[in-house]
C-alpha positions as CSV (number, residue, x, y, z in Angstrom):
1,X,74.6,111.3,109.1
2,X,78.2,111.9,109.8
3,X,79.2,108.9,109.0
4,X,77.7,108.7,105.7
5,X,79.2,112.4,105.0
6,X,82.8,111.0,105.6
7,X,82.0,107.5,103.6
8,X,81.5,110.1,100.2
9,X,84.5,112.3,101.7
10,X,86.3,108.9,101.5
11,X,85.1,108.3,98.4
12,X,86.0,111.4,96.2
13,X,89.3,111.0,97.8
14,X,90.2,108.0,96.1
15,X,88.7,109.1,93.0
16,X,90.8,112.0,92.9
17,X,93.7,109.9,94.1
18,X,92.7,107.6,91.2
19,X,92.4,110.4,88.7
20,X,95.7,111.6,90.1
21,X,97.7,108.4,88.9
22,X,95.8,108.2,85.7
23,X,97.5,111.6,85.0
24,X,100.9,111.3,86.0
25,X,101.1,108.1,83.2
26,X,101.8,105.6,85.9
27,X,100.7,101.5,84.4
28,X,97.0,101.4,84.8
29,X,97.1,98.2,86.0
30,X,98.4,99.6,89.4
31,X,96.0,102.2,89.3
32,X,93.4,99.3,88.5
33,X,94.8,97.4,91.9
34,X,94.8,100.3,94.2
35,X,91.0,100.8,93.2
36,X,90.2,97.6,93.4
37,X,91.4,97.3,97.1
38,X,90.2,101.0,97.6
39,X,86.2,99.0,96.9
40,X,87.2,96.3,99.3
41,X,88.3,98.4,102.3
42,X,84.9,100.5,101.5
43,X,83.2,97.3,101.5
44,X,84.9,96.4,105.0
45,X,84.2,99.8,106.6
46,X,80.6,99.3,105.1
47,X,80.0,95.7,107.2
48,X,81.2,97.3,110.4
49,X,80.0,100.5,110.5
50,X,76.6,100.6,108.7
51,X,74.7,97.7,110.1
């Protein structure tokens, strides 16, 4: 239960983090890259912790 809890507190932190960059006008592909490796350490932390 806690676990889940901080996997969505994780989550709407790198949304705000990506909303964050998409405001300050920085290139979108970096925001694109630090998303896209944001989903793969989810996707890591999901493997380990969750099975």
């Amino acid at each position: 239960m806690i676990l889940s809890k901080l996997s969505t507190a994780i989550q709407i932190l790198g949304f705000n983090q990506f909303l964050f960059q998409f405001k300050n006008g920085k290139p979108l592909q970096s925001v694109i890259t630090k998303f896209s490796y944001y989903i793969f350490q989810r996707s890591i932390f999901h493997h380990f912790y969750v099975q």
